[in-house]
C-alpha positions in Angstrom: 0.0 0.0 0.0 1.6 3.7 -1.0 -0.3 6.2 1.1 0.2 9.8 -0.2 1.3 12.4 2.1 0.0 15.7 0.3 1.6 18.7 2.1 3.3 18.0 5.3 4.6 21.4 7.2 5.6 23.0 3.8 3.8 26.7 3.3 3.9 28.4 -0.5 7.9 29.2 -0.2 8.1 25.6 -1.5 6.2 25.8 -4.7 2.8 25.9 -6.4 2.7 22.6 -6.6 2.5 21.9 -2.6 -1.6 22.4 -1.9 -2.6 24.4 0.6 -6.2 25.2 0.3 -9.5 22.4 0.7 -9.9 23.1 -2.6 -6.3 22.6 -3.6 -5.8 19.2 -1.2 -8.7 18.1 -2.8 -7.5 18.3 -6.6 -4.1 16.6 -5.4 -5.7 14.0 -3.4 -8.2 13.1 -6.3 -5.3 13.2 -8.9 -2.9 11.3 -6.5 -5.6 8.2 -5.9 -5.9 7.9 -9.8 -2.3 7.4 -9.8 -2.7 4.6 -7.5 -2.5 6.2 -4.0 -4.7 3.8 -1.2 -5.0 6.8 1.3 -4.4 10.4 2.0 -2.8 12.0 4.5 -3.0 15.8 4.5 -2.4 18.9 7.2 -5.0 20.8 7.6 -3.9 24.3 7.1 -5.3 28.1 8.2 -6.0 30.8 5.3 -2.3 32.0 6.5 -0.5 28.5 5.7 -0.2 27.7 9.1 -0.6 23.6 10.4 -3.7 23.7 12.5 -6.4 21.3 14.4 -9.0 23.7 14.9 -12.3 21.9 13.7 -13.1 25.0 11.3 -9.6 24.4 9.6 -9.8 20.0 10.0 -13.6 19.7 8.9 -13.6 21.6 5.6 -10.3 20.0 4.3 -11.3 16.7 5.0 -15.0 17.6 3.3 -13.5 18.6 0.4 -11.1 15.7 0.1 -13.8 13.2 0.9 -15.7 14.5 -1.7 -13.6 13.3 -4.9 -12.1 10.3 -3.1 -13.2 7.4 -1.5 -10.3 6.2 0.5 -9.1 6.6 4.0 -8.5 10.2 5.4 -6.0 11.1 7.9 -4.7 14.0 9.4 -1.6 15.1 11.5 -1.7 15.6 15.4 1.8 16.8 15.4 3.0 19.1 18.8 3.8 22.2 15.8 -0.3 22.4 15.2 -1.0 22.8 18.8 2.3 22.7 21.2 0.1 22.2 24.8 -0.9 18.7 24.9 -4.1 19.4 27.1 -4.7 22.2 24.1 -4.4 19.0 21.5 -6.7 16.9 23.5 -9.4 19.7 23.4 -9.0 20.2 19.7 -9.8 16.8 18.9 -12.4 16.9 21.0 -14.4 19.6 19.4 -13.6 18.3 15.5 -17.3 18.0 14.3 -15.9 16.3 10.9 -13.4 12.9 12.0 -10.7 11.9 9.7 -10.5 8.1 9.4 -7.0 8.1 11.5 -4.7 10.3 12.9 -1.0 10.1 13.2 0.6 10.8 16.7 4.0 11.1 17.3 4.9 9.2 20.3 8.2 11.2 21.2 6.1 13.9 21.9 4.8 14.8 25.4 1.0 14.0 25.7 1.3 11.4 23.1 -0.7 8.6 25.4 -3.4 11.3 25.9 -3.8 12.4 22.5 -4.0 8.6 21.9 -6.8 7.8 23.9 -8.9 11.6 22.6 -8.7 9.9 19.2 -9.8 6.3 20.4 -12.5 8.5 22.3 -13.7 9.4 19.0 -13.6 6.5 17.0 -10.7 7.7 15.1 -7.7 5.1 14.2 -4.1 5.7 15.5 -1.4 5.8 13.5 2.0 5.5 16.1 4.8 8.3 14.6 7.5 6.4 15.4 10.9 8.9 14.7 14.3 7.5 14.4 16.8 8.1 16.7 14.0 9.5 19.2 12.9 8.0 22.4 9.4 7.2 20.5 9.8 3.7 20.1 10.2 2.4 23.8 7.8 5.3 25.0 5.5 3.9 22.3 6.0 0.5 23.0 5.3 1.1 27.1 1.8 2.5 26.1 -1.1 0.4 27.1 -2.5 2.0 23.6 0.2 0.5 21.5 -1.6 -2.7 21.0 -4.4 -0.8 20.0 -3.1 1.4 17.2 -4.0 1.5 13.6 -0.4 0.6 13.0 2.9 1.7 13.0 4.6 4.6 11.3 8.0 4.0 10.7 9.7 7.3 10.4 13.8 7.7 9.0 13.8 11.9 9.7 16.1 14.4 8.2 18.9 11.7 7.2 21.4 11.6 4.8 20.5 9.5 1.9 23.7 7.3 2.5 22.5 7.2 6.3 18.7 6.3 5.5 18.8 2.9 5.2 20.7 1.5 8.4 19.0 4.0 10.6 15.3 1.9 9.1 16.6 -1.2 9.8 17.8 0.4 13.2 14.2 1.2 14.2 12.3 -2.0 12.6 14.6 -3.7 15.2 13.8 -1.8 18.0 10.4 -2.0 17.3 10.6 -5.5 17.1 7.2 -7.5 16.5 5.4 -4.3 17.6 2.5 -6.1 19.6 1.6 -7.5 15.8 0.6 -4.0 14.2 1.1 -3.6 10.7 4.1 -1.1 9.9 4.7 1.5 7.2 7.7 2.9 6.6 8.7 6.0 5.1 11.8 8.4 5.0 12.3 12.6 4.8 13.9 14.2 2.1 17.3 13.1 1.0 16.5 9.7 2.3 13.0 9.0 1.2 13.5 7.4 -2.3 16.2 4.7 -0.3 13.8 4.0 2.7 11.0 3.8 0.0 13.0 1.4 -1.8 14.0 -0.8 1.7 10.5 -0.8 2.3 9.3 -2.4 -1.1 12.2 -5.1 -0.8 10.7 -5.9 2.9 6.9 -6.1 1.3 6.0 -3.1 3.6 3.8 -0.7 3.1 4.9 3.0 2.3 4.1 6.5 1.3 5.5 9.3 -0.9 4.2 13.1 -1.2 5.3 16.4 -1.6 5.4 16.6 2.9 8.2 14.0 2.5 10.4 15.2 -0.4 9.9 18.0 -3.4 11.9 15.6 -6.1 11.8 12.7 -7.8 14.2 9.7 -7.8 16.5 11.4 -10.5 16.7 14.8 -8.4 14.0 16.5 -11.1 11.6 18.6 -8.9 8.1 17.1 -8.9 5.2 18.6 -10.7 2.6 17.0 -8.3 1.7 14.5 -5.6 0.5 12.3 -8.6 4.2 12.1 -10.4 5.7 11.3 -6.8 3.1 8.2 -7.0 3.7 7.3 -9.8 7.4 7.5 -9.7 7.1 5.2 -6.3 5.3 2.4 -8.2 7.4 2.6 -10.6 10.7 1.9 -7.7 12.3 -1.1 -8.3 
């Protein structure tokens, strides 16, 4: 499965091509699915570009996704939306429109708490898991671990040369994982090699314009859709 990440933290300083706008997420999202995407994971973003999880910024960006797609939705919980973790709880709390999962990073503080909002709501969990962070054994200590969505393997501003020990470094610590499916992706310079790892291992995987802004030859991408493409196409 190749999961599309559409815009990540980027703002308009890194291109037209990185959608900021419902209306913009949407036309990625619907043109990344038809190049074979399985799901979407998008930031919800405020009129100034800014990550947010204010339910008048979440609800009309998944709306608008949902409404030329019909695959799984997820959005970020990340600490750089809303730094005070009782703030984060609250937030999801008041979302009036539910993504089908949300990612948590579990290096964060408040990650167990955030965790069990989202399980509150009916909303799946998908464990950030950061290299060469204390996520894994903080994750892996949670009594909500077992009950994740699964596990996102994350290789984090890493040299490309660099990318794919540090992935086998954190499958390992993660071990068996309490049995949750993992996918695992990498962060600029070393996305296309952890991309590549994770196709040899049969895992799943994502690719978007929140991971990296070229494609495996160093050309800069025109679109979620060519990154896609160019994943399926990976040896």
């Amino acid at each position: 499965m190749i999961q599309v990440c559409l815009n990540g933290v980027r703002s308009a300083g890194d291109g037209t091509a990185v959608p900021l706008s419902p209306a913009a997420l949407a036309e990625s999202a619907a043109a990344a699915v038809t190049a074979g995407a399985a799901e979407v994971h998008v930031h919800p973003k405020t009129p100034c570009g800014n990550d947010s999880l204010s339910p008048r910024v979440v609800g009309p960006a998944l709306e608008a996704i949902r409404a030329v797609v019909q695959v799984p939705v997820g959005v970020t919980t990340g600490a750089w939306a809303e730094p005070d973790p009782a703030r984060r709880v609250e937030r999801i709390r008041s979302w009036s429109v539910l993504p089908d999962y949300a990612s948590v990073n579990w290096h964060e503080d408040g990650a167990d708490a955030v965790a069990a909002a989202l399980l509150e709501r009916g909303v799946g969990i998908e464990a950030g898991i950061w290299a060469d962070t204390p996520a894994a054994r903080r994750f892996l200590q949670s009594p909500y671990a077992p009950r994740v969505l699964r596990i996102l393997a994350e290789v984090i501003d890493t040299p490309a040369q660099a990318a794919e020990p540090a992935a086998r470094a954190l499958l390992a610590e993660l071990g068996t994982a309490h049995g949750r499916p993992v996918l695992l992706h990498g962060h600029e310079h070393g996305t296309w090699p952890v991309l590549r790892l994770a196709h040899r291992l049969g895992l799943d995987t994502r690719i978007g314009l929140e991971d990296v802004l070229v494609l495996p030859d160093g050309e800069r991408a025109e679109s979620n859709a060519q990154l896609v493409r160019a994943a399926l196409a990976c040896p």
